[in-house]
Structure formats: structure tokens, C-alpha cells
MIDOSE-1310 file (N, C-alpha, C; in nm, 2 decimals, decimal comma, always signed):
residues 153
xxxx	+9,60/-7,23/+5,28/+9,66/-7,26/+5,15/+9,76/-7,16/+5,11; +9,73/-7,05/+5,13/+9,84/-6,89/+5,07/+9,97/-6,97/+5,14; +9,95/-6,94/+5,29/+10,03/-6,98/+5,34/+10,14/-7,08/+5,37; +10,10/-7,18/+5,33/+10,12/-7,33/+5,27/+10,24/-7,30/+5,12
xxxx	+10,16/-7,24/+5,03/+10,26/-7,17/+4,91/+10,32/-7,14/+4,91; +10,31/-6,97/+5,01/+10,45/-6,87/+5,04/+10,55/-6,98/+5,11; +10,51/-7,07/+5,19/+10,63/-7,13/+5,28/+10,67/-7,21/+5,20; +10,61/-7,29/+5,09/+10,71/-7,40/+5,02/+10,79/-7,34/+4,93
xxxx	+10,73/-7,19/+4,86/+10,85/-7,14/+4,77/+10,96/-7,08/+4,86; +10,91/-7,03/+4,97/+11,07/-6,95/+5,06/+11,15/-7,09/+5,09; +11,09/-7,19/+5,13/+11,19/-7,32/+5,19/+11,23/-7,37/+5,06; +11,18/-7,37/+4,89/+11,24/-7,39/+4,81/+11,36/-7,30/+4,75
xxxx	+11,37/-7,16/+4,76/+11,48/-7,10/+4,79/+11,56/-7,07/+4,87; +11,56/-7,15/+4,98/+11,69/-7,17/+5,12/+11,73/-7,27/+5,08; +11,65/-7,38/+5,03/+11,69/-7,53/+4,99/+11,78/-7,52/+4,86; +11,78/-7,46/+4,79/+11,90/-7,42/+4,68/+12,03/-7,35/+4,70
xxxx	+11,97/-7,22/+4,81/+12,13/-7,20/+4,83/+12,17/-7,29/+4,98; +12,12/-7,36/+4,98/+12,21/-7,46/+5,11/+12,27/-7,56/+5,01; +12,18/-7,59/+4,92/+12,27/-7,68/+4,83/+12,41/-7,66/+4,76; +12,39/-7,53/+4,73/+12,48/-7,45/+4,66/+12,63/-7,45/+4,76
xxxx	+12,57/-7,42/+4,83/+12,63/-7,36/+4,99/+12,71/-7,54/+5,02; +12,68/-7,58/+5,01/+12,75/-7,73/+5,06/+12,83/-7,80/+4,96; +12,75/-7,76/+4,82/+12,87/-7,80/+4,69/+13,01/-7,75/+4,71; +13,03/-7,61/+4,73/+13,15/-7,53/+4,77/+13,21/-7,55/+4,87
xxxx	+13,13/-7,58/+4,95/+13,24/-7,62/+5,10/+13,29/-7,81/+5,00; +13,20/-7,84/+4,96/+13,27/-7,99/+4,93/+13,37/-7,96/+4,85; +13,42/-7,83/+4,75/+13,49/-7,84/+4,71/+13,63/-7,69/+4,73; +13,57/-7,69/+4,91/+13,63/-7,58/+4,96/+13,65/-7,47/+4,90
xxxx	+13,54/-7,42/+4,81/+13,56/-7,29/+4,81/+13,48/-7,20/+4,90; +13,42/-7,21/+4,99/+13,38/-7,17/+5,09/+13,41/-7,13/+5,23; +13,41/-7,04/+5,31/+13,53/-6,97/+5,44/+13,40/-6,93/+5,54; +13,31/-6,92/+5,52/+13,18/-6,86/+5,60/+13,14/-6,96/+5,67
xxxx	+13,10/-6,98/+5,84/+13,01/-7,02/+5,90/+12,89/-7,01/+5,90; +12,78/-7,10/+5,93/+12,66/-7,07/+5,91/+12,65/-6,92/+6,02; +12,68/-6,88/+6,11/+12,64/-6,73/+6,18/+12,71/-6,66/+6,09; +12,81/-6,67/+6,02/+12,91/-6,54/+5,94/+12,84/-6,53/+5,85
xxxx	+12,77/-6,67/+5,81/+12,64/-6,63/+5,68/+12,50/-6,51/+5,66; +12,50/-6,57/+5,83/+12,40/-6,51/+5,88/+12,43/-6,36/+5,84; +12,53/-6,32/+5,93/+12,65/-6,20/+5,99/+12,63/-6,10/+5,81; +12,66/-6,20/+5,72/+12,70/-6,11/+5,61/+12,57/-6,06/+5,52
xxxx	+12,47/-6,18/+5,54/+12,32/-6,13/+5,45/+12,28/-6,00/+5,53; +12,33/-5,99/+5,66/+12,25/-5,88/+5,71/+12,27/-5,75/+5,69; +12,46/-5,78/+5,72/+12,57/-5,66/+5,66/+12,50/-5,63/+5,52; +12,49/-5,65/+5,42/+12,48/-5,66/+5,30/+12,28/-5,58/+5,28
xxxx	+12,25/-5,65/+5,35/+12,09/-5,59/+5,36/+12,04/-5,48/+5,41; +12,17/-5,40/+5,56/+12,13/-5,35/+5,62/+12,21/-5,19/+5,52; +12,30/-5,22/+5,43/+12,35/-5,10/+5,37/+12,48/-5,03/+5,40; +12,58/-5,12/+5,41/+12,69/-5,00/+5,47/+12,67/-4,98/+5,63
xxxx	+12,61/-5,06/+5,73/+12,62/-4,99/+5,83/+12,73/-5,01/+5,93; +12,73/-4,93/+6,01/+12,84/-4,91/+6,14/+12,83/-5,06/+6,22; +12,93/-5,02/+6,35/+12,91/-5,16/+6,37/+12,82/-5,17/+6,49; +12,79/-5,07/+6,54/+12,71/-5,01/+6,61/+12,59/-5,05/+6,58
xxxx	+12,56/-5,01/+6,43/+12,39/-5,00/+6,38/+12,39/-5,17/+6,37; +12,51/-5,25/+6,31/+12,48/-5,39/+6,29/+12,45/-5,48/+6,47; +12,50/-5,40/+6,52/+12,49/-5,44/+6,66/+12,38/-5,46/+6,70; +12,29/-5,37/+6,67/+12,17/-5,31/+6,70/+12,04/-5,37/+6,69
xxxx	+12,06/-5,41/+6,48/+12,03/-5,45/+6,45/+11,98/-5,61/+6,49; +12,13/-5,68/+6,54/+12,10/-5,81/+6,54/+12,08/-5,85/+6,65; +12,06/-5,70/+6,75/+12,01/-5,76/+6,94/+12,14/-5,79/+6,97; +12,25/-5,83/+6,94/+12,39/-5,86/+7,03/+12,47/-5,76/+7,06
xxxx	+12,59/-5,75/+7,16/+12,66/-5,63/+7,24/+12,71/-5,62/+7,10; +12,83/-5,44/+7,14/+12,86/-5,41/+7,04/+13,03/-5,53/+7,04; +13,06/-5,56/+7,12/+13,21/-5,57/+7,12/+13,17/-5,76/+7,08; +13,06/-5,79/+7,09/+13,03/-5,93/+7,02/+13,01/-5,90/+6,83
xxxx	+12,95/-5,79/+6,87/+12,92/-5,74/+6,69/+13,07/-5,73/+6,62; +13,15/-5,68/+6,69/+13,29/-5,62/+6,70/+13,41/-5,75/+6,62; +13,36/-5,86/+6,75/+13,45/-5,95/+6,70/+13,36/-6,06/+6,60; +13,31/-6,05/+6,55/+13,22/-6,11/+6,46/+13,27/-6,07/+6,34
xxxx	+13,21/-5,88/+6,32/+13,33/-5,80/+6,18/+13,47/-5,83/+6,20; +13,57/-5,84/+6,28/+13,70/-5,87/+6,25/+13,72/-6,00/+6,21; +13,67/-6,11/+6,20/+13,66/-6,23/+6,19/+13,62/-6,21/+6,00; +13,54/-6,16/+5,99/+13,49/-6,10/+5,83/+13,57/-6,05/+5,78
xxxx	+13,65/-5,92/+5,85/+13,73/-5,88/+5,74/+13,84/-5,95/+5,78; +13,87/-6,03/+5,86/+14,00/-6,10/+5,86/+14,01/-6,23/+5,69; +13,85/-6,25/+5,71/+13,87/-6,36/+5,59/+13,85/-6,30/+5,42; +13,81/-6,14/+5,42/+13,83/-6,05/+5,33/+13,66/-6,08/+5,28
xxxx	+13,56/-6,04/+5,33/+13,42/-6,04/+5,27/+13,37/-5,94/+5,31; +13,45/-5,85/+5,46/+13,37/-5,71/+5,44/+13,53/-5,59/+5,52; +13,49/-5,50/+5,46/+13,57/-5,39/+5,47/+13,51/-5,30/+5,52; +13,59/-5,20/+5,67/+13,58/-5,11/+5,66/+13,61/-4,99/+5,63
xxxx	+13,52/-4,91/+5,61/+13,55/-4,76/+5,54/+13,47/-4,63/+5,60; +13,59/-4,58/+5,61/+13,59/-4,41/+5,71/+13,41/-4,35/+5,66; +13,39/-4,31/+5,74/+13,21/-4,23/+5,69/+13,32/-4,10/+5,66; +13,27/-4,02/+5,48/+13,31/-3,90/+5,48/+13,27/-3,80/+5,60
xxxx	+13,11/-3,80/+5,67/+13,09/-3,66/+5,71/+13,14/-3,70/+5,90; +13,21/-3,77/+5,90/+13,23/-3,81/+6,07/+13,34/-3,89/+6,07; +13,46/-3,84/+6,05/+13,61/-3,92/+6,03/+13,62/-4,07/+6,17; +13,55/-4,01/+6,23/+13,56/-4,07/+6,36/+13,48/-4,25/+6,34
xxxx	+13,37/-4,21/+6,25/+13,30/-4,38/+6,21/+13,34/-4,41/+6,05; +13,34/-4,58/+6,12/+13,37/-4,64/+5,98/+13,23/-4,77/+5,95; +13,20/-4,75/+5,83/+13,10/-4,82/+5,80/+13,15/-4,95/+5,72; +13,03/-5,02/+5,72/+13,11/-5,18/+5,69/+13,03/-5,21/+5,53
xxxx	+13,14/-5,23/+5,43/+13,07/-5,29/+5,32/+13,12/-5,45/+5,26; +13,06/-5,46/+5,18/+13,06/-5,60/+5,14/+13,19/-5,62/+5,04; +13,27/-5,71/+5,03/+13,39/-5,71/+4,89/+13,30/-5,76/+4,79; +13,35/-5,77/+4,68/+13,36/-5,85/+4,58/+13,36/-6,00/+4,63
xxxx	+13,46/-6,05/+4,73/+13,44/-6,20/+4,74/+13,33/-6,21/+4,76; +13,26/-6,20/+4,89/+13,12/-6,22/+4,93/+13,00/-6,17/+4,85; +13,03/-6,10/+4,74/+12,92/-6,03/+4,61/+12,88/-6,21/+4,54; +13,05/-6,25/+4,52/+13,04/-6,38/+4,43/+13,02/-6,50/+4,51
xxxx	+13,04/-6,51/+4,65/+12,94/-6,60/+4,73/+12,79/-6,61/+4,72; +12,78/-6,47/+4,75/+12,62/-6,45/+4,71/+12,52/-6,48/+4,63; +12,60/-6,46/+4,53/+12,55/-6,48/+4,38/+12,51/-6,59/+4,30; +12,52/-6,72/+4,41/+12,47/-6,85/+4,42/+12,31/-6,82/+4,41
xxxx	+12,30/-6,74/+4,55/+12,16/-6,73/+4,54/+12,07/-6,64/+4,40; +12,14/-6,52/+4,43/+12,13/-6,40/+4,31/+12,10/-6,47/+4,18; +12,18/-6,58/+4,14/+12,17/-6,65/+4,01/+12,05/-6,69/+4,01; +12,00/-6,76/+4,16/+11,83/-6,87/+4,10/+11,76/-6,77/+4,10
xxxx	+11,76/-6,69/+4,19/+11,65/-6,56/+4,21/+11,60/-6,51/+4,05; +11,71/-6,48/+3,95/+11,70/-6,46/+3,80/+11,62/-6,52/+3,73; +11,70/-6,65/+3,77/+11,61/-6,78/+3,70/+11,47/-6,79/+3,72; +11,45/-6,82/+3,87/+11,34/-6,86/+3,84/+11,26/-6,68/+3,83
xxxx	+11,26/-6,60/+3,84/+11,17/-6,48/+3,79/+11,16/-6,47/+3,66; +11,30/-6,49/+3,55/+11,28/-6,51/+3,43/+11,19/-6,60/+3,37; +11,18/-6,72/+3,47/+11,02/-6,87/+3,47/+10,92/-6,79/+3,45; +10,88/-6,71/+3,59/+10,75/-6,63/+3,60/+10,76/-6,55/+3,54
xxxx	+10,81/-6,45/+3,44/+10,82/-6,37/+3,32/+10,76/-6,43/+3,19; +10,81/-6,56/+3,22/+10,78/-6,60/+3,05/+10,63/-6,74/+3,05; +10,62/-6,74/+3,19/+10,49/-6,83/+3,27/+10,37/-6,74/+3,25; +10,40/-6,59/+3,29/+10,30/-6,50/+3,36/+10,29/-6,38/+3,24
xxxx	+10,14/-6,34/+3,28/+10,15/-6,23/+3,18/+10,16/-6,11/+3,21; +10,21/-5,92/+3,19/+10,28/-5,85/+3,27/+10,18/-5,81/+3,36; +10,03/-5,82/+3,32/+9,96/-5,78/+3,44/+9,96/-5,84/+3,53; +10,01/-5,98/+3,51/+9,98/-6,08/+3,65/+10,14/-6,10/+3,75
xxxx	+10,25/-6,03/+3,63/+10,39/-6,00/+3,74/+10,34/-5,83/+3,79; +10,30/-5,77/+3,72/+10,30/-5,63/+3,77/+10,19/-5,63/+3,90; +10,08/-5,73/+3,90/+10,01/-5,76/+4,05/+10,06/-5,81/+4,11; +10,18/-5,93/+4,12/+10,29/-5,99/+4,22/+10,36/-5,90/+4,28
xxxx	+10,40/-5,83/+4,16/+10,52/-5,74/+4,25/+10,47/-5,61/+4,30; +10,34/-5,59/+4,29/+10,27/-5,49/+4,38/+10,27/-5,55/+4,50; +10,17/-5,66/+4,54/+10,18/-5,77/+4,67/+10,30/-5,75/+4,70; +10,42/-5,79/+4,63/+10,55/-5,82/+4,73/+10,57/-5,69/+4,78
xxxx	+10,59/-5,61/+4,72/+10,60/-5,47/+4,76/+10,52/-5,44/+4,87; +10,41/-5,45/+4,88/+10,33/-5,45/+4,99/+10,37/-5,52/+5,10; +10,39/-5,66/+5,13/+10,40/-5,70/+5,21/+10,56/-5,69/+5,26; +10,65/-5,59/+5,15/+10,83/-5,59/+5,21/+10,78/-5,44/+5,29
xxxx	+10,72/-5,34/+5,25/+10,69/-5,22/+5,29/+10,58/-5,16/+5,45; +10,49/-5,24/+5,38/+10,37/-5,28/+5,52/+10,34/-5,37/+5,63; +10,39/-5,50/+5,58/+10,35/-5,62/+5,65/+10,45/-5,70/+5,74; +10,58/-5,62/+5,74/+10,71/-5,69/+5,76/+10,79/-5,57/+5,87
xxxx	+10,69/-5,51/+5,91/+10,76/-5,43/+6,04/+10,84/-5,39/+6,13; +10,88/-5,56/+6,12/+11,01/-5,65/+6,26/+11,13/-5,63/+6,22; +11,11/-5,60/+6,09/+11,26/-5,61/+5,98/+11,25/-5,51/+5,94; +11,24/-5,40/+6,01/+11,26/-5,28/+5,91/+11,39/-5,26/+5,88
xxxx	+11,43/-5,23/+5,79/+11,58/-5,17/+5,78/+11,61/-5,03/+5,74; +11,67/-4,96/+5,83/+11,71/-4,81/+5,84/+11,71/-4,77/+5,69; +11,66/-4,63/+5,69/+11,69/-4,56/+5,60/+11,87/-4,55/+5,52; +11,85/-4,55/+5,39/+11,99/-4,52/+5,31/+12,04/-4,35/+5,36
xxxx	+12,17/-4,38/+5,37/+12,24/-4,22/+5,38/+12,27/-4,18/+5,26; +12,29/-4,03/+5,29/+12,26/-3,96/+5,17/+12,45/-4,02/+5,09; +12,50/-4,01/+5,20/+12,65/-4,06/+5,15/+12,64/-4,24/+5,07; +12,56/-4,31/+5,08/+12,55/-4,43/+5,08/+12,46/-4,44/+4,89
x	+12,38/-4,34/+4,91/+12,31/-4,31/+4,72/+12,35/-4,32/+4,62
């Protein structure tokens, strides 16, 4: 039954932003492939990383990871930028376009939490968001994502 729940609400938030996601391409505001989609939640999750660490990250070579980010920043969603303490690396961030792509999702995420805010009472969000915390910190292993740099704070 848990089970059953956690999967209809995760498939009910992919199911909105694919909807979202298809409104905009119907009205071409959209430039992202479904892997560049992929490409960019991860950039964006993983923190500024190299293209190395995104490499890394996603199991593919680096010179596949390579032409994947030029293709990104060719269509202006991610930029790279020199690391202060190593002139030699440049780390990859997200623009403003891709913030406001995103934000499709970022918008329901509000919504519906502001539901469960005004549904729920604080003891019963402040026990959710212990669980989620739990299960993003303990139970989710496979996905760990690297520590923040101190340059990145």
C-alpha cells in the first residue's frame, strides 16, 4: 500500500511536468530533448559540477559527457565557469533560461506543498518532512550526490 502511494504521487508529478513540458514545445517555447532534459536535472542537482564529475556521475565517457554540455551551452541553459582555486577547471552552471524551464515543475512542487500545509497540521508536515529527509539522506544511496564546495556556498 505505502508503496502504491509513494508511486502514484511521484508518477503524478512527472505527469504534470510532461504536460507542461508538451504545452511549450506545442507552442515552441521549448529547445531541450528528452536526454538534454535528463542532461540538465542532473547538472542542476549535482551543483556546479565539472564535466568530469557530470561524466561520472551519469556512467558515460567524458568526451560523450563533453559533447552533450556543448550542445547545452550552445542552446544557452548551461555555462561554463573557470573554478577560482584551479584556473585549469571549469565548472558547469545552470542560466536563468533553464531556472525558467524548470520552474514548470518548481511552480507545482509549491502548490501542491502549500495543499499539504493548509490539509496537514505542523506536526504532521514536520513528521513528513522528517521521513523525506530520511529517506533523501539514508535510504537513497545509489544517488548520492557529491558534497558542495566550499567555493560553490
Amino acid at each position: 500500500m505505502l508503496e502504491q502511494a509513494f508511486n502514484n504521487v511521484y508518477s503524478k508529478f512527472k505527469l504534470h511536468f510532461y504536460q507542461e513540458i508538451f504545452r511549450r514545445f506545442q507552442d515552441r517555447e521549448a529547445s531541450l530533448t528528452t536526454v538534454e532534459t535528463f542532461c540538465m536535472e542532473s547538472i542542476q542537482a549535482l551543483g556546479s559540477p565539472t564535466v568530469n564529475e557530470f561524466a561520472g556521475f551519469m556512467r558515460i565517457s567524458p568526451p560523450n559527457a563533453a559533447y552533450k554540455v556543448n550542445s547545452l551551452v550552445k542552446k544557452g541553459y548551461v555555462r561554463k565557469v573557470q573554478s577560482a582555486s584551479d584556473r585549469r577547471e571549469y565548472h558547469l552552471e545552470v542560466t536563468q533560461k533553464y531556472i525558467d524551464y524548470y520552474n514548470v515543475s518548481r511552480s507545482y512542487i509549491e502548490t501542491v506543498m502549500d495543499r499539504v500545509a493548509a490539509r496537514f497540521t505542523s506536526e504532521e508536515c514536520g513528521k513528513l518532512e522528517e521521513m523525506l529527509r530520511i529517506v533523501d539522506r539514508e535510504l537513497m544511496p545509489e544517488v548520492g550526490l557529491p558534497p558542495k564546495r566550499e567555493e560553490d556556498a
